[in-house]
N, C-alpha and C positions, 0 to 999 in steps of 0.2 A: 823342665827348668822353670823355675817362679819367677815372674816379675813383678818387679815394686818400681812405682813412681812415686817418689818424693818430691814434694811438689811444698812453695810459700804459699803463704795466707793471700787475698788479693787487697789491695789497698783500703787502708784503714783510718777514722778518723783518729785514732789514738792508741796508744801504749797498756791500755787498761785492762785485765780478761775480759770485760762486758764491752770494751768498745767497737762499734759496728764499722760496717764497708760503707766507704763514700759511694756518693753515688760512680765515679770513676770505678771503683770496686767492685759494684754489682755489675757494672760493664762485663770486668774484667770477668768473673763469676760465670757469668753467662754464655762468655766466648770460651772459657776453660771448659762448661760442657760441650761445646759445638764440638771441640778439639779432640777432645777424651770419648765420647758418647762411643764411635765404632771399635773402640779398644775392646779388647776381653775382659773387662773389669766385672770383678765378683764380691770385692770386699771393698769399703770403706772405712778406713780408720784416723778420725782429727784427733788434735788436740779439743782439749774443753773451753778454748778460748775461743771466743763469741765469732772473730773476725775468719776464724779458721772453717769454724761450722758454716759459719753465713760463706766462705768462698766456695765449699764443694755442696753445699746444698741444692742449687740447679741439677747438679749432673746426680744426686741422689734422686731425686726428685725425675730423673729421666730416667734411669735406668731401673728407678722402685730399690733402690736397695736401701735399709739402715745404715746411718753411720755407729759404730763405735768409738766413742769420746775412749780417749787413750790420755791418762792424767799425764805420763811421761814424754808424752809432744810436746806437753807445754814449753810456753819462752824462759829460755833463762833466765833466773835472775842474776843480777853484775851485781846487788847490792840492796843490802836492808832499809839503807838510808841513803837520801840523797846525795846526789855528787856534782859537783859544780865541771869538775874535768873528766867525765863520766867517758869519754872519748878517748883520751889516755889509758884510762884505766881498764877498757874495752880493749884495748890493742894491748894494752901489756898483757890482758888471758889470752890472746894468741901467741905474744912472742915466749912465755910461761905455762903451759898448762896446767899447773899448778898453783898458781897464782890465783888469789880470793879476798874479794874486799870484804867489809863488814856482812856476815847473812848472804853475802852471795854464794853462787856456784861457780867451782873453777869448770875451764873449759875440759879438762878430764872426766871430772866425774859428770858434764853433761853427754861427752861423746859415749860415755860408759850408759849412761839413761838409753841414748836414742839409739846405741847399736845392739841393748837388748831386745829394744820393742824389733826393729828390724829385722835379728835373725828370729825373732818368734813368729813374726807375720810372715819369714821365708820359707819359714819351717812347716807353718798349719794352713797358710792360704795362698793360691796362684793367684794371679792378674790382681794386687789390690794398689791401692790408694793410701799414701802416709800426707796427709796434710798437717804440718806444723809452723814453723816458723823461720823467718832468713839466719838466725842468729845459730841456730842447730844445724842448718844444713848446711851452712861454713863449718862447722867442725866435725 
């Protein structure tokens, strides 16, 4: 039987693909390997966003494995354009799944993204690693 841990980014200065881990963060990073190191992990797979890499990077780095950057962990986007009630409109794609503001992704077809990469990593690898983001693994 395969196991996968999905696991969040660890704290971040910012919302941006490039933005890095506070120092709080690479705390967090580093106790994430302590935690994980005696698991069977075989496979790593983040998203391409900076905050994700930089969280399982220690325990790469411990265990010698590559990560696989996986475009489909990335974070949602809620929207093209700015939104002043961007909290409302965050909460309507849950009570909605179908619901999409301007350029965004409804919460559907992001559960449809990240339960493909899932059954494929169930499918071709034991013990691995999904690092993406809080907003994907709510849904």
């Amino acid at each position: 039987m395969s196991t996968i841990y999905l696991i969040r980014h660890c704290e971040t200065t910012g919302q941006a693909p490039d933005a890095p881990l506070t120092p709080r963060g690479e705390e967090q990073a580093q106790r994430l390997c302590t935690q994980l190191f005696e698991l069977p992990i075989i496979h790593l797979i983040s998203s391409p966003y900076r905050r994700a890499l930089d969280s399982i990077q220690p325990l790469a780095t411990a265990l010698k494995l590559p990560i696989t950057q996986e475009d489909a962990l990335k974070e949602r986007q809620l929207s093209a354009v700015p939104l002043d009630d961007w909290q409302d409109h965050l909460r309507q794609t849950f009570i909605d799944p179908n619901y999409t503001c301007p350029g965004g992704e409804s919460s559907r077809i992001a559960t449809e993204r990240i339960t493909r990469v899932v059954d494929e990593t169930l499918q071709q690898h034991d013990g691995s690693i999904l690092m993406t983001h809080g907003n994907l693994l709510s849904l």
